[in-house]
C-alpha positions in Angstrom: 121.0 118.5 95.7 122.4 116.0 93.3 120.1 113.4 91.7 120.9 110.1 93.6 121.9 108.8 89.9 124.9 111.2 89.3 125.9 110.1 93.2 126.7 106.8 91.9 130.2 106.2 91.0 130.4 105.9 87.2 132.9 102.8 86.9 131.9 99.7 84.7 130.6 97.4 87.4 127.1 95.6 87.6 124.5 96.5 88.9 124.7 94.7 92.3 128.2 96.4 92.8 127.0 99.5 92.5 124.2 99.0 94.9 126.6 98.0 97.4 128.2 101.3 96.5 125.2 103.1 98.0 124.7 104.6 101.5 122.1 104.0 103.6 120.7 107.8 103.0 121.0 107.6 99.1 118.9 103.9 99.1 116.2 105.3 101.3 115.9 108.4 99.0 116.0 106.3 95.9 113.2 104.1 97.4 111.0 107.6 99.0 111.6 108.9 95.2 110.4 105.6 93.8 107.1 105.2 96.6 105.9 108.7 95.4 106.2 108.1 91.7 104.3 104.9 92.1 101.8 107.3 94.4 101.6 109.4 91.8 100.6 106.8 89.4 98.1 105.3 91.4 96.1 109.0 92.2 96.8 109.8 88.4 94.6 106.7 87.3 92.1 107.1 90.3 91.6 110.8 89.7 91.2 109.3 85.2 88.8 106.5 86.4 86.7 109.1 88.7 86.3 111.1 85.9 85.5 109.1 83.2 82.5 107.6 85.8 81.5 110.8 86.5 81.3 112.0 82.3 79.5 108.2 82.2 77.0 109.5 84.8 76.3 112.8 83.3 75.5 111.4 80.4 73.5 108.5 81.2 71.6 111.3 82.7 71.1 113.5 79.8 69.8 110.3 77.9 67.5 109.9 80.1 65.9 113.2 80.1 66.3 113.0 76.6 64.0 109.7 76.3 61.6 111.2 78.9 61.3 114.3 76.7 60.6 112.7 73.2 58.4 110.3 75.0 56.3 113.1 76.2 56.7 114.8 72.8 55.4 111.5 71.1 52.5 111.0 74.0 51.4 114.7 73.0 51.4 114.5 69.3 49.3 110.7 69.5 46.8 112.8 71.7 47.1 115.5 69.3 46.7 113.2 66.4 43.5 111.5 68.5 41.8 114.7 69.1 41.9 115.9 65.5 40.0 112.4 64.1 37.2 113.0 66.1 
């Protein structure tokens, strides 16, 4: 199938006269095209956003476990410390 651009005539007019050129079929396949491009878009920067939460998540986690575990670390080696002046 032809791109709906190459199906309008060529000749120097503006831009209204060549939309009056149009069928019916050829303006609701140019809008169909543009409504799933701009569908596209929107799922592309959904599915971006949903990711970058999700890496954000992860490693909120993993700073947390990483606090926790030098916290213990630094609990143990006071007690440690504590034990070995007496």
């Amino acid at each position: 199938m032809t791109p709906i651009h190459h199906q309008i005539p060529d000749a120097k007019y503006d831009d209204q006269d060549r939309l009056d050129q149009l069928t019916v079929g050829q303006l609701r396949e140019i809008i169909r095209h543009t409504v799933q491009e701009a569908f596209a878009e929107v799922l592309m920067e959904f599915t971006i956003a949903a990711e970058f939460e999700a890496e954000l998540s992860y490693q909120a986690e993993v700073t947390e476990l990483l606090r926790q575990s030098l916290q213990e670390r630094l609990a143990g080696a006071s007690s440690l410390m504590a034990t070995q002046d007496d």
